[in-house]
N, C-alpha and C positions, 0 to 999 in steps of 0.2 A: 758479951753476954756471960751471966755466971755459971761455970760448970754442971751444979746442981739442979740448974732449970734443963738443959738439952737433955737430958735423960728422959726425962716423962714426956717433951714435944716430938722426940724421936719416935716411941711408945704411941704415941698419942695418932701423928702421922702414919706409921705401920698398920694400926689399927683399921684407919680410913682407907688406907691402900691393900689391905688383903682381902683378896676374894673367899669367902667362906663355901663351901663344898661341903655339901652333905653327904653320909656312908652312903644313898639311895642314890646318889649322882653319880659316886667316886665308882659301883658297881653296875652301872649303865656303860661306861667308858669302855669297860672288858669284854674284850671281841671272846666268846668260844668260840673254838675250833677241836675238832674231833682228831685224836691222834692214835692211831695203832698203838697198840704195846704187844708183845710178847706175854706168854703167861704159865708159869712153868706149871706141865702136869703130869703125875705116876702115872703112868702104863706099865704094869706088870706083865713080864712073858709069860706066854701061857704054861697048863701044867706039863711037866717033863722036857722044857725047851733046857738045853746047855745057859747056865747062866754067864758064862765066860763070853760075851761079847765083842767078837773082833772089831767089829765095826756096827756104825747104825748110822741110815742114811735115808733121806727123804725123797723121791720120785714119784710123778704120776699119781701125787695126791697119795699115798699109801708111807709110813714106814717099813724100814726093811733090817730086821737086824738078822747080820749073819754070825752065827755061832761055827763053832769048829765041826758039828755033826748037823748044821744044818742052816735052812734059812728061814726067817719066821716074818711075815707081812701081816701087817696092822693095818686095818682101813674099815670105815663106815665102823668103827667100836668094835671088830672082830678080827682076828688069828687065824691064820692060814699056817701052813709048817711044810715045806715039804726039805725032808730029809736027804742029803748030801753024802760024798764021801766023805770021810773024813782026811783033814790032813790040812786042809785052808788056812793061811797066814793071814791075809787080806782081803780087802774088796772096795771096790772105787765102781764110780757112775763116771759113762762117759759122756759125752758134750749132748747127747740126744735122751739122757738116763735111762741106759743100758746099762745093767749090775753085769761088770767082769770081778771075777774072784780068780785067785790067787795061790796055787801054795808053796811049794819049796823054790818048783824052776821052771812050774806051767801057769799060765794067765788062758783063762777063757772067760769067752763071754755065757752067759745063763742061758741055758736050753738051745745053744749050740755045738755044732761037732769040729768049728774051727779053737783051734789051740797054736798058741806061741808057744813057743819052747825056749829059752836065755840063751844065748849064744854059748859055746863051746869054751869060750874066755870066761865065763862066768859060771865054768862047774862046780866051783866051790862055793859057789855066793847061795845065799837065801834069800829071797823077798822078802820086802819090808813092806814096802808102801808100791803103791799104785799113784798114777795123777795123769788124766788127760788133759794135754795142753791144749787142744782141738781134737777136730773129732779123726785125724789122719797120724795124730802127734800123741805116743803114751810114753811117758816116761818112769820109768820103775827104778823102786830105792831098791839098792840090794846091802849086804852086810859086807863091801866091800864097793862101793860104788855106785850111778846113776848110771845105767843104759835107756837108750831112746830108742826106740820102735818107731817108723817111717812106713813101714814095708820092708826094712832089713834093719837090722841093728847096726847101734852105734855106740860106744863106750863115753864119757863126760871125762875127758884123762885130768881134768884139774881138781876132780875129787877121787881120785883112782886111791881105792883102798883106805875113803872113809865108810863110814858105819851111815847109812840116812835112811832113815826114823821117816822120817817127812818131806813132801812136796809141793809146795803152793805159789803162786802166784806172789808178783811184786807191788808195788804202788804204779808203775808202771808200765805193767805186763810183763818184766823182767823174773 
């Protein structure tokens, strides 16, 4: 057969063997499905809050940000404040979100009279960070190391006298 003929019977055959689809078909095919998204939005602090925010953190359906002279709850579109010592470093929610805050070398929990106090090894450290590992397990960054709270302290000696900023979870749980 000559070269120049198999071109257009090839053409020719495709033609007869393609299915043609219309846009009103090709858009029936498409399943919706409804997907969450996230949606970033301004919340300003109210007037006269600290705008230095140590931390801000979500519980209980409310935002909670805590400033250094204070703490300020956001919920149902409205500010709540109530007023702190001053001196707080940090603040972490624990496994049940319960706001413990933080400062130089005491951790307590919010609207409690219980207080940790950093072990006597740790008088020269400051807190950094807070992290519950459950709700029996807290583990605090300090500017010199990780100690772990049980119900007595424990030192992390394989980072003894780094600086840790931060505490989280692994892929894991490590």
């Amino acid at each position: 057969m000559n070269r120049s003929k198999i071109g257009p019977i090839i053409l020719v055959l495709l033609a007869f063997t393609a299915k043609t689809v219309s846009p009103a078909q090709e858009l029936q095919k498409i399943r919706l499905e409804s997907h969450l998204q996230d949606v970033r939005t301004f919340i300003a602090l109210p007037e006269g809050a600290d705008h230095n925010v140590l931390k801000l953190l979500r519980a209980h359906n409310q935002i909670i940000a805590v400033t250094p002279s204070g703490l300020h709850r956001y919920r149902d579109g409205q500010w709540t404040a109530r007023k702190a010592p001053s001196g707080w470093k940090t603040a972490a929610l624990d496994t049940d979100g319960n706001l413990w805050l933080a400062s130089t070398r005491i951790i307590e929990q919010e609207n409690k009279s219980e207080r940790l106090i950093l072990p006597s090894s740790a008088q020269n450290d400051t807190i950094l960070c807070l992290f519950w590992e459950s709700e029996n397990i807290l583990h605090v960054g300090t500017t010199a190391g990780i100690y772990t709270y049980t119900g007595s302290w424990s030192e992390e000696t394989a980072l003894k006298g780094a600086r840790v900023r931060a505490i989280t979870h692994g892929a894991e749980n490590t």
